[in-house]
C-alpha positions in Angstrom: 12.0 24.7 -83.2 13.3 22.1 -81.0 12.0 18.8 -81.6 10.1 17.9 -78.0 8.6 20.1 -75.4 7.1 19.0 -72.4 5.1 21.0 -69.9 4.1 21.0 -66.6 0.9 23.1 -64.9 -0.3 23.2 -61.6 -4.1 22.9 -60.6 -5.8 26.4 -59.0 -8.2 27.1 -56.8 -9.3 30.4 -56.8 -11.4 32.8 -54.5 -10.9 30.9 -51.1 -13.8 32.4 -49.9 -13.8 35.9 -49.0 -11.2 36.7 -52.4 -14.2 36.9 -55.3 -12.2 37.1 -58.6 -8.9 38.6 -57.0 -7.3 35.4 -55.1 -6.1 32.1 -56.7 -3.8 29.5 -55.1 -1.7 26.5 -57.2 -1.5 22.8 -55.8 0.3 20.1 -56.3 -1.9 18.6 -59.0 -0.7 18.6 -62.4 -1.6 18.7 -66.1 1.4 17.4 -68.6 1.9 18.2 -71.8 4.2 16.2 -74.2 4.8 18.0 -77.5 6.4 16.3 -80.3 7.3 18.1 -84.2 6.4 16.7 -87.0 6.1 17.6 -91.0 2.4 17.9 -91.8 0.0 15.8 -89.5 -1.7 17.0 -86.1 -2.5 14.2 -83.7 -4.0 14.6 -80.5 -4.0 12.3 -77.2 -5.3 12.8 -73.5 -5.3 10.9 -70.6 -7.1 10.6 -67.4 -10.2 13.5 -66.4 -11.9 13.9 -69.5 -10.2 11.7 -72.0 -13.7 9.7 -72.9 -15.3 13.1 -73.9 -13.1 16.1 -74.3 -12.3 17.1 -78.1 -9.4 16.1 -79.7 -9.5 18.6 -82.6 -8.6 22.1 -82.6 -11.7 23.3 -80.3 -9.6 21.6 -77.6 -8.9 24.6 -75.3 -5.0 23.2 -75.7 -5.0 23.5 -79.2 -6.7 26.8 -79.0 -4.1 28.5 -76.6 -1.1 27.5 -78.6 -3.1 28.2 -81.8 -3.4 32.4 -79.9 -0.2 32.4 -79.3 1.0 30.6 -82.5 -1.0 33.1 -84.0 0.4 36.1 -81.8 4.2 35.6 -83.0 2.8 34.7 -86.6 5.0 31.5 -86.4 3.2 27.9 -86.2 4.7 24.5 -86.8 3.2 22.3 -89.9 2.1 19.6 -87.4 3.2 17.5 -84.2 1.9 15.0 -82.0 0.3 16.1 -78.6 -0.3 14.3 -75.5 -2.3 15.2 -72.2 -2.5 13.8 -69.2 -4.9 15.2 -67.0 -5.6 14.8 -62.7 -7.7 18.0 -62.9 -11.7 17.1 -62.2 -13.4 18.8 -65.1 -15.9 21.9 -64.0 -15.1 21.1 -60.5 -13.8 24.8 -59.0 -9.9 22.9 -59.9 -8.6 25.0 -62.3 -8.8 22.5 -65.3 -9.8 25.1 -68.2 -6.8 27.7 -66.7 -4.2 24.6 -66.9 -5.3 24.1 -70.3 -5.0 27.6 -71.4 -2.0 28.3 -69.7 -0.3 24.6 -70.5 -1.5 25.2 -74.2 0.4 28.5 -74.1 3.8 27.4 -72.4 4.2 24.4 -74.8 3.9 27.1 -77.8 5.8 29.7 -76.3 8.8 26.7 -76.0 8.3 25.6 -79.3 8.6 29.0 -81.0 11.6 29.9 -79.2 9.5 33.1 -78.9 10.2 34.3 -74.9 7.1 37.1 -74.9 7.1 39.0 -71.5 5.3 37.5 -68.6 3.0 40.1 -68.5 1.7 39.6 -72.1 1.6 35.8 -71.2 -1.1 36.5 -68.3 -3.2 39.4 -71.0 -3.4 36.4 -73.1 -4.6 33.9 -71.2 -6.8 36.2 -69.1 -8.2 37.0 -72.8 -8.7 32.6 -73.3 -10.1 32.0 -70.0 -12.4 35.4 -68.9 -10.6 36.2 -66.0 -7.4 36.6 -64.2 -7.6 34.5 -60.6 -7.1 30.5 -61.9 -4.6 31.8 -64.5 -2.2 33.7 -62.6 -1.8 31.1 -60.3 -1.0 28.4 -62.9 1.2 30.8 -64.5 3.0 32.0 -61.4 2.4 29.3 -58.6 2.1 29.9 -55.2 -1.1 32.5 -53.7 -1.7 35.5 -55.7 -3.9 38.1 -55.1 -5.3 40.1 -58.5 -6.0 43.5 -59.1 -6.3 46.7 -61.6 -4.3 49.5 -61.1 -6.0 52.9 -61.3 -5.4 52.8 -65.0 -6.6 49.5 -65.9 -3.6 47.4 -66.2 -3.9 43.8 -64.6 -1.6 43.6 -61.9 -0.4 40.7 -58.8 0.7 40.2 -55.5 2.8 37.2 -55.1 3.4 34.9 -51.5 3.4 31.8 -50.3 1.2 30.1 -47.8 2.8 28.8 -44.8 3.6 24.8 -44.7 2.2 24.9 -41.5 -0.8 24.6 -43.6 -2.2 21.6 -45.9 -5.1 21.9 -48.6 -7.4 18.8 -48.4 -9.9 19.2 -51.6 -13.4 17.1 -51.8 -14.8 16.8 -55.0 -18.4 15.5 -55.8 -19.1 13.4 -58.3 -20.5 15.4 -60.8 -19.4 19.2 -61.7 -20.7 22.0 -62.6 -20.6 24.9 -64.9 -18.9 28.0 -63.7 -20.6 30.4 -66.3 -24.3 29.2 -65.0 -23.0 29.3 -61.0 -22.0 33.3 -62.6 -25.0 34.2 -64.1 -26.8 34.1 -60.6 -24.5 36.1 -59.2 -26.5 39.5 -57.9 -25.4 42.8 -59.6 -25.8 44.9 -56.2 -24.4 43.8 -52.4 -25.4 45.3 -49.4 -23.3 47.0 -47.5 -22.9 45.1 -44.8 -21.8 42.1 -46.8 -19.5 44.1 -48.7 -17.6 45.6 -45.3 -18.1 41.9 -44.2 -15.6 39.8 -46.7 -13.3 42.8 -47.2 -12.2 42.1 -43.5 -12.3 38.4 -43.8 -10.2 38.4 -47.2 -8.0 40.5 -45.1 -7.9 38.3 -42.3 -7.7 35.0 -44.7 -4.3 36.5 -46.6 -2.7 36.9 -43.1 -3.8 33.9 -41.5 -2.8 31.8 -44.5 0.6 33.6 -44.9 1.2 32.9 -40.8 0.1 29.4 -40.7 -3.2 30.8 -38.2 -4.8 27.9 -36.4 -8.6 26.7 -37.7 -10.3 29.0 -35.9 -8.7 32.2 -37.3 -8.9 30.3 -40.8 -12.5 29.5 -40.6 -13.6 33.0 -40.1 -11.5 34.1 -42.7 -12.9 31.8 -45.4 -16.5 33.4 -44.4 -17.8 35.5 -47.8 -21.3 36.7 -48.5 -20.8 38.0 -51.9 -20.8 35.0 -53.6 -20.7 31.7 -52.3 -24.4 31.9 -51.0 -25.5 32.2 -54.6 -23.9 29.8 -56.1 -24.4 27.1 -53.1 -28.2 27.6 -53.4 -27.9 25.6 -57.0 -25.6 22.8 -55.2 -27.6 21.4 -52.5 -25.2 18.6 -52.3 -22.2 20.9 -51.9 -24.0 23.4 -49.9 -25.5 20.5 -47.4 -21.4 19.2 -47.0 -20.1 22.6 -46.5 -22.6 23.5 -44.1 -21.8 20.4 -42.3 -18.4 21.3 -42.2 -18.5 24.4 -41.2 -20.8 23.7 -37.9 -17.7 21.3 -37.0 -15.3 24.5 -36.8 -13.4 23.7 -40.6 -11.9 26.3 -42.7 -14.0 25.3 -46.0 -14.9 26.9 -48.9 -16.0 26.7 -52.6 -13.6 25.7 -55.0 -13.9 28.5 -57.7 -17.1 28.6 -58.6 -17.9 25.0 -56.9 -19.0 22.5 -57.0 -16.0 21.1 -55.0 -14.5 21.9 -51.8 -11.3 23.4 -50.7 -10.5 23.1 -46.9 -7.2 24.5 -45.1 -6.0 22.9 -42.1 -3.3 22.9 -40.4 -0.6 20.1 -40.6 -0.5 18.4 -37.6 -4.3 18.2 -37.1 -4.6 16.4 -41.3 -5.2 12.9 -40.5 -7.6 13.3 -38.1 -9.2 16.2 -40.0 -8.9 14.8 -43.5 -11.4 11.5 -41.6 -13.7 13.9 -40.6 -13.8 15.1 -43.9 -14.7 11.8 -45.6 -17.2 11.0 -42.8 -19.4 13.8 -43.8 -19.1 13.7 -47.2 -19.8 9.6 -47.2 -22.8 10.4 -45.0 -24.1 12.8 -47.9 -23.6 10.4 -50.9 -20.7 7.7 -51.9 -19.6 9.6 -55.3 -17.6 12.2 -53.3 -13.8 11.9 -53.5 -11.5 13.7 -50.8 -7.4 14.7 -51.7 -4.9 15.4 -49.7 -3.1 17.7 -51.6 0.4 20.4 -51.2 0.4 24.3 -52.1 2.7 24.5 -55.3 4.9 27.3 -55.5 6.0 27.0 -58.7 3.7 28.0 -61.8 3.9 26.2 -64.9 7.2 24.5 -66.5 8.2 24.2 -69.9 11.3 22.0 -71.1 13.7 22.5 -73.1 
């Protein structure tokens, strides 16, 4: 085993909209992981989102992805030394518990020497986190679009969106739990909706692989399968996206909320990124707007 590992893995935002479960996109946000050997002793560090409260024992969803995959290859060190350092807003639609899982599996891949195929990589994690969107992304970097083949078998479409384009991300104070913004989510969708956000997830792909201006972009962030739901328990977020969508913006939920994800295009992201903060300072003070970068690579493991 070599004696340091280090790993780097981008932030996610998945479902952009109209792309329930099937579309995830990496930024240029990321969690670090410094891995050190040593003979008998497990200590744990983290650093920044999450450090006064997340567990630092082996129910740390770090610990528990590198103990799958340690457990996977039937090969797992007698201790080390692990540090975290963490930009990801926790339960904020960001992708934190996918970096985790997937940064937890990189570092133990690279310390076990033990290259599994890519494809067992994403079962596994998929397995950790409950679903493939946030994972993929972090994995693979760049847009992805997710599906099952007729048989079953997870499969991806890879691109890249067009730097014509900027992600600007507005995150409220507090966050929220994806599993409860799930459970509300209706078993049955009318018809109508479904036809609905199958052409705007079409639309949304093209226009964010062509670099479309705002208006082509805003009507393909439009869904009705989910975000409606899961807005109705975030008045906050559902006032500020409402807002922002009246003023022509490309917005959606991030994930499963409660933050923001808005696409616009380069040359318009000063002035638009001010509108931004306008309306989410006129809604309360806590919120916090990024200007971020699409990531096209996945996560990153040294040596």
């Amino acid at each position: 085993m070599p004696a340091t590992v280090s790993v780097r893995v981008p932030a996610t935002v998945a479902n952009l909209g109209p792309g329930f479960d099937a579309f995830g996109v990496a930024l240029d946000m990321h969690l670090e992981i410094d891995l050190e050997t040593r003979r008998d002793t497990i200590d744990i560090g983290i650093e920044g989102e999450g450090a006064d409260h997340l567990p630092t024992d082996e129910t740390n969803l770090v610990i528990r992805s590198m103990n799958e995959f340690f457990d996977r290859v039937a090969r797992r060190p007698a201790g080390y030394a692990l540090r975290v350092r963490n930009p990801i807003p926790l339960a904020s639609g960001l992708g934190s518990s996918a970096a985790a899982v997937v940064g937890g599996l990189a570092a133990a891949r690279a310390l076990t020497g033990r290259n599994i195929p890519q494809a067992d990589m994403v079962q596994l994690a998929t397995e950790i986190e409950g679903h493939p969107d946030n994972v993929l992304a972090a994995l693979v970097g760049g847009l992805v679009v997710c599906y099952r083949s007729a048989g079953g078998t997870l499969s991806h479409y890879r691109t890249e969106v067009s730097r014509r384009l900027i992600p600007v991300l507005a995150v409220p104070r507090e966050g929220f739990p994806t599993g409860e913004s799930r459970r509300v989510l209706p078993d049955q969708v009318r018809f109508s909706d479904a036809q609905h956000t199958a052409a705007r997830a079409g639309l949304l792909i093209g226009a964010l692989m062509s670099g479309a201006g705002t208006e082509v972009l805003a009507e393909g962030m439009s869904d009705r399968l989910h975000e409606p739901h899961r807005l109705a328990l975030m008045p906050e977020t559902a006032a500020v996206h409402g807002e922002l969508r009246a003023a022509g913006l490309a917005v959606a939920l991030a994930g499963a909320g409660p933050s923001l994800l808005l696409v616009v295009p380069r040359v318009e992201v000063t002035m638009r990124t001010e509108q931004i903060r306008r309306v989410c300072r006129a809604r309360n003070a806590g919120w916090r707007v990024f200007v971020s970068e699409w990531e096209p690579k996945g996560a990153q493991a040294s040596p």
